[in-house]
C-alpha positions in Angstrom: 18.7 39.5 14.9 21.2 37.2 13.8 20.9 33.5 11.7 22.9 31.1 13.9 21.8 28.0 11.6 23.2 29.9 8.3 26.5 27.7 7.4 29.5 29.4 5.9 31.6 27.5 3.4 34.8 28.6 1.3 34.4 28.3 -2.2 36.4 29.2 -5.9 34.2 32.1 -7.4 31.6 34.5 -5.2 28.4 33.8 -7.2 28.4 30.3 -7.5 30.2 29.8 -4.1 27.1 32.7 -2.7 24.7 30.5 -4.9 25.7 27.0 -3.5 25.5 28.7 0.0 21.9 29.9 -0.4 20.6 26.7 -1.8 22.5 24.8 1.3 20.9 27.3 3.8 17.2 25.8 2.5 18.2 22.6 2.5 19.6 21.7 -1.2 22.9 20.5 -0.3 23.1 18.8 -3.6 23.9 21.8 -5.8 27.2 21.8 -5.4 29.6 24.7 -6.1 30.3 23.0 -9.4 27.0 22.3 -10.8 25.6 26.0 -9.7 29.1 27.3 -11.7 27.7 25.0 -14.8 23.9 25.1 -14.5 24.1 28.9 -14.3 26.3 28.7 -17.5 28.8 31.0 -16.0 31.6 30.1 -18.3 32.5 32.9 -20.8 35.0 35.3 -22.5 34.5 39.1 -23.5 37.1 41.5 -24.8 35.9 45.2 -25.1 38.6 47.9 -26.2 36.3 50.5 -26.3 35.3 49.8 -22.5 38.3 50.6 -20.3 38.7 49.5 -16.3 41.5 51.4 -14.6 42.4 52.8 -17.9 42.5 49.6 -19.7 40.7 47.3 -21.8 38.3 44.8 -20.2 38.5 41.7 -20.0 36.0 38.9 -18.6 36.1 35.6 -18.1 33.0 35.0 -16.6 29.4 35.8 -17.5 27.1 38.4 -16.4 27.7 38.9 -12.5 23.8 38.0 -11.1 23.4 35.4 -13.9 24.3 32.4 -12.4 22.0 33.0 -9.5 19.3 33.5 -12.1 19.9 30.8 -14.2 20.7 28.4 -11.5 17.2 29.4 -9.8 15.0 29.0 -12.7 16.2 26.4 -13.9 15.4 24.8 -10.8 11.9 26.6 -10.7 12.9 28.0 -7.2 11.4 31.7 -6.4 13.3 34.1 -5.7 13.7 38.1 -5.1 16.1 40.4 -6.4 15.9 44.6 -6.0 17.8 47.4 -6.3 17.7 51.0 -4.5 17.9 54.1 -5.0 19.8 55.0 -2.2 22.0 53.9 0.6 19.3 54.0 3.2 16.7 52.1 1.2 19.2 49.5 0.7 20.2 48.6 4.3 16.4 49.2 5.2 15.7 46.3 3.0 18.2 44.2 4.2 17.5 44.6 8.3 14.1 43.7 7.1 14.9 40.8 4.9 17.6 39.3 7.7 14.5 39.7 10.3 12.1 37.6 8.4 15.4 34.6 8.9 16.4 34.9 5.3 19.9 35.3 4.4 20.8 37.6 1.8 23.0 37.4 -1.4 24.4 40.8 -2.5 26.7 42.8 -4.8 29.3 44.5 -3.6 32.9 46.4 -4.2 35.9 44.7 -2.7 37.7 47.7 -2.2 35.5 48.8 0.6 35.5 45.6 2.4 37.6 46.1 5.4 37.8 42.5 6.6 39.6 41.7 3.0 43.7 41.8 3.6 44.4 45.2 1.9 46.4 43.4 -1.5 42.8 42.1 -2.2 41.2 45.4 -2.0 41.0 47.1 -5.7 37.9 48.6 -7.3 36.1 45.9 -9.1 32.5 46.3 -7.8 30.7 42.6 -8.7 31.7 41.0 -6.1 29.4 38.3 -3.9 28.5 37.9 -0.9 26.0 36.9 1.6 24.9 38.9 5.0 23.1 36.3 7.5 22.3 38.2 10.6 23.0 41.3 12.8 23.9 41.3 16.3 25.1 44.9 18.0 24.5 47.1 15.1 27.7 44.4 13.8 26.2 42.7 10.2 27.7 38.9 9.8 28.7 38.1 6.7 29.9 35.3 4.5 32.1 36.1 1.9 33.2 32.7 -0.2 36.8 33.4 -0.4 36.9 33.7 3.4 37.3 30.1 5.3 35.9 31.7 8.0 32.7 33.9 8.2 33.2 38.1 8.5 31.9 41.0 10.1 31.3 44.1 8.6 30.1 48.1 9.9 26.7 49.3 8.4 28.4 52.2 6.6 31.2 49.8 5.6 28.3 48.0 4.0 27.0 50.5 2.6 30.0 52.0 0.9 30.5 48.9 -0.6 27.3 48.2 -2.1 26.4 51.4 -3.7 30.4 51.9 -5.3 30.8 54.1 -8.7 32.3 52.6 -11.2 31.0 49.8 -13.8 29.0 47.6 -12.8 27.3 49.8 -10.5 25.7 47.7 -7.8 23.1 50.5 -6.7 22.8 48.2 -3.5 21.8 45.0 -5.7 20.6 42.4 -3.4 18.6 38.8 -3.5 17.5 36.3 -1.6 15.7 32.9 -2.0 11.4 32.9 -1.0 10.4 29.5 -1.8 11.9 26.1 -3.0 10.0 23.4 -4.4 9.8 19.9 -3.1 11.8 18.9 -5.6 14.3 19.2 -8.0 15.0 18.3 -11.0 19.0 18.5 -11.3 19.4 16.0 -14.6 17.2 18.4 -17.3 19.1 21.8 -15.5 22.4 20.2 -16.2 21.2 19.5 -20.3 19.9 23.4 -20.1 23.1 25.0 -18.5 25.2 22.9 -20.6 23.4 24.3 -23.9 23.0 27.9 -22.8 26.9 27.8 -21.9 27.9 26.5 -25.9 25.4 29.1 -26.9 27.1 31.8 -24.9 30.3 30.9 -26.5 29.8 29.9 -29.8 27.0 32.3 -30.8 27.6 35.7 -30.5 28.2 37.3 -34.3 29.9 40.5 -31.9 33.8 40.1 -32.2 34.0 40.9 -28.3 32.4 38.3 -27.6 33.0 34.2 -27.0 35.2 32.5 -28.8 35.3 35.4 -31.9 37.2 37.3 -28.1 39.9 35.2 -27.9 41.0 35.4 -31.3 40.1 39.5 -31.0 42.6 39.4 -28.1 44.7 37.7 -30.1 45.0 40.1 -32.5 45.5 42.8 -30.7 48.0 41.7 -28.2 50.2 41.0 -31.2 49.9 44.8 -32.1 50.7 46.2 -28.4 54.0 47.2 -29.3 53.9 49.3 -32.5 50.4 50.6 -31.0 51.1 51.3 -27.5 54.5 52.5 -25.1 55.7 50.1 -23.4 54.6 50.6 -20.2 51.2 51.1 -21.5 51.3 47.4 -22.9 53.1 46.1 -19.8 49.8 47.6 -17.9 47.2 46.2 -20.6 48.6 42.9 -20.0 49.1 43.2 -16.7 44.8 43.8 -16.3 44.6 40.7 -18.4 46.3 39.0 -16.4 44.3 40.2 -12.9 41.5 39.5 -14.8 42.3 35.8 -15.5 43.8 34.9 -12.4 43.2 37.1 -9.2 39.4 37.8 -9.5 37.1 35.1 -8.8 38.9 32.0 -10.0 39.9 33.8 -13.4 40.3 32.8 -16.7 42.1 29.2 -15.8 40.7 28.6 -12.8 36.8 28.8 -14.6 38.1 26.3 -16.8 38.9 23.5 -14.0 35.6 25.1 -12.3 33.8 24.0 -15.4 35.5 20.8 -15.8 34.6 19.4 -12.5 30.8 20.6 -12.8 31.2 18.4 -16.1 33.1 15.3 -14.3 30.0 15.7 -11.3 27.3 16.0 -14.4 29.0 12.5 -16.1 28.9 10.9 -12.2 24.8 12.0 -11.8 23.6 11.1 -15.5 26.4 8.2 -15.7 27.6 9.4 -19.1 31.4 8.9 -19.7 31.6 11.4 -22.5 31.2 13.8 -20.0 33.8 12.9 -17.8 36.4 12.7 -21.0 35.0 16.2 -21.9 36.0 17.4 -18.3 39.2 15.5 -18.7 39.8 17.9 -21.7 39.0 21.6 -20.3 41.4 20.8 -17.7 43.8 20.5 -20.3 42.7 24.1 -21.7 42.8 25.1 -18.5 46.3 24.9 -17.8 47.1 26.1 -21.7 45.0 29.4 -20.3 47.7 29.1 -17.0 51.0 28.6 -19.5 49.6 32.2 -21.4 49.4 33.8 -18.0 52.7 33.0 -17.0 54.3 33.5 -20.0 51.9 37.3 -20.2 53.6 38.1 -16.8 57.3 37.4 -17.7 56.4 39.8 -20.8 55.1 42.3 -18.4 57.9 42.4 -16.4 60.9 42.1 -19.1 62.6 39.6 -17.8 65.4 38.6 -20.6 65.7 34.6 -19.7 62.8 32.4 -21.5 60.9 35.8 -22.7 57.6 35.2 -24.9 57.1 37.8 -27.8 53.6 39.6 -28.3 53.8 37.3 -31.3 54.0 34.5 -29.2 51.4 35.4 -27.2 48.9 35.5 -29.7 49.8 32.4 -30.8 49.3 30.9 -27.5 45.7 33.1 -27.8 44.6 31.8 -31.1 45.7 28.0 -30.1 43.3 28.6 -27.0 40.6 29.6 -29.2 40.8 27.1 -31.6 40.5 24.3 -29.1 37.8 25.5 -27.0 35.8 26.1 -30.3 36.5 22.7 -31.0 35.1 21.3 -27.2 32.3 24.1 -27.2 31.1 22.6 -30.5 30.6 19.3 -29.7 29.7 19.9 -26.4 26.6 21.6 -28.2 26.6 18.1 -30.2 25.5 16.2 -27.2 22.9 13.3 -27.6 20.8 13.8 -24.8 
């Protein structure tokens, strides 16, 4: 079995690139990368002490991993399936079967057991996307989004990958697109991912949270040192850091993701404030970049042009203050 007419194309982030893929493969090349990214509202920022990845706080930058395929999907009133297993077996059974009806198949999965990734990519962070389109000689194809060209993969390698320990557990999560309808109605899903995302940010009363994170962040990092040794706060930066910029398109990088699913959203509604708004996450964007850079010199001591944790917060709580200032009237929006 194998899907010859599926089409593999590079994108920023897995979900929305896996998203934007899935729609293409039944016909909707419209829904760009951009506009799946901002009608699925995936736009977000979590701190969460008490929940520790490689021994360290977590950090996200993104929201839920599955939720911009949902979102994106009903928003669109398109039917889909999703499923998990309880085993290995049931998992791959499913996904011969679903590849032999000619559908291609979106899936969760860990990089670290991803052999065709170079080996610096390979860590364990297990909610990462990607698509399987076809078998041929026991040999599943696969396209991954960060990949310019499309991958091969061994069942068990598969396997491994989709049903990884660790948090989020995958348990072999996989979906796939039934039915789309005639049409589409892209203008009134742009209004609804644009209010879910302000929601998302501004709403939460939890401190770990949205904006209320970036200031919790804030606050903390300014602590590391009379709280932690310093190489435990060179490593609890340094997961910040991998956070924001190495997986998916990271803290910045969602930022200008955002911004052009904004400047595409002012092009199909023709509304210029939409285009200034992009115009301005750009700009926070880069301020998330200068933090990064400045996090990483801090992490690795060097003496010339070194940032205190002070500083750092700073730079945190001037981050929060402005996108609580664009999320705000963002939700303000005449429609």
């Amino acid at each position: 079995m194998s899907q010859v007419n599926f089409q593999h194309h590079q994108h920023a982030h897995c979900e929305s690139g896996v998203t934007a893929n899935l729609l293409a493969y039944e016909g909707l090349h419209q829904v760009t990368e951009p506009l799946a990214f901002g009608i699925g509202a995936g736009l977000f920022f979590a701190h969460i002490p008490f929940l520790k990845v490689s021994g360290t706080p977590g950090s996200t930058f993104r929201s839920w991993p599955g939720s911009i395929f949902k979102r994106v999907t009903n928003s669109l009133g398109i039917d889909v399936s999703t499923q998990r297993f309880s085993s290995p077996e049931k998992a791959m059974a499913a996904l011969d079967e679903v590849l032999e009806r000619g559908k291609p198949a979106g899936m969760l999965s860990s990089v670290y057991y991803l052999p065709y990734l170079p080996e610096a990519f390979r860590f364990h962070f297990n909610a990462h996307n990607l698509v399987a389109f076809g078998k041929e000689n026991g040999v599943y194809n696969i396209s991954d989004p960060v990949l310019e060209e499309a991958a091969t993969i061994l069942p068990e390698d598969l396997a491994k990958a989709r049903f990884a320990k660790g948090t989020p557990e995958p348990r072999g999560f996989m979906y796939y697109i039934k039915n789309v309808p005639a049409d589409i109605d892209l203008r009134t899903a742009i209004k609804k991912g644009i209010k879910k995302n302000a929601f998302l940010m501004l709403s939460p009363p939890l401190p770990w949270f949205g904006i209320n994170a970036i200031f919790l962040l804030a606050k903390k990092i300014r602590k590391y040192p009379q709280q932690l040794t310093p190489r435990q706060a060179q490593l609890y930066l340094g997961n910040i850091i991998r956070m924001q910029e190495e997986i998916g398109t990271g803290g910045a990088g969602f930022r200008f993701l955002y911004a052009a699913f904004l400047q595409e959203a002012s092009e199909l509604m023709k509304r210029d404030d939409l285009a200034e708004l992009a115009v301005e996450l750009t700009s926070i964007g880069d301020e998330w970049r200068n933090f990064a850079y400045s996090a990483a010199r801090q992490m690795k001591a060097r003496k010339t042009d070194l940032v205190s944790y002070d500083e750092l917060g700073d730079m945190l709580v001037s981050i929060g203050n402005r996108e609580k200032d664009f999320f705000k009237r963002l939700d303000k929006l005449k429609w």
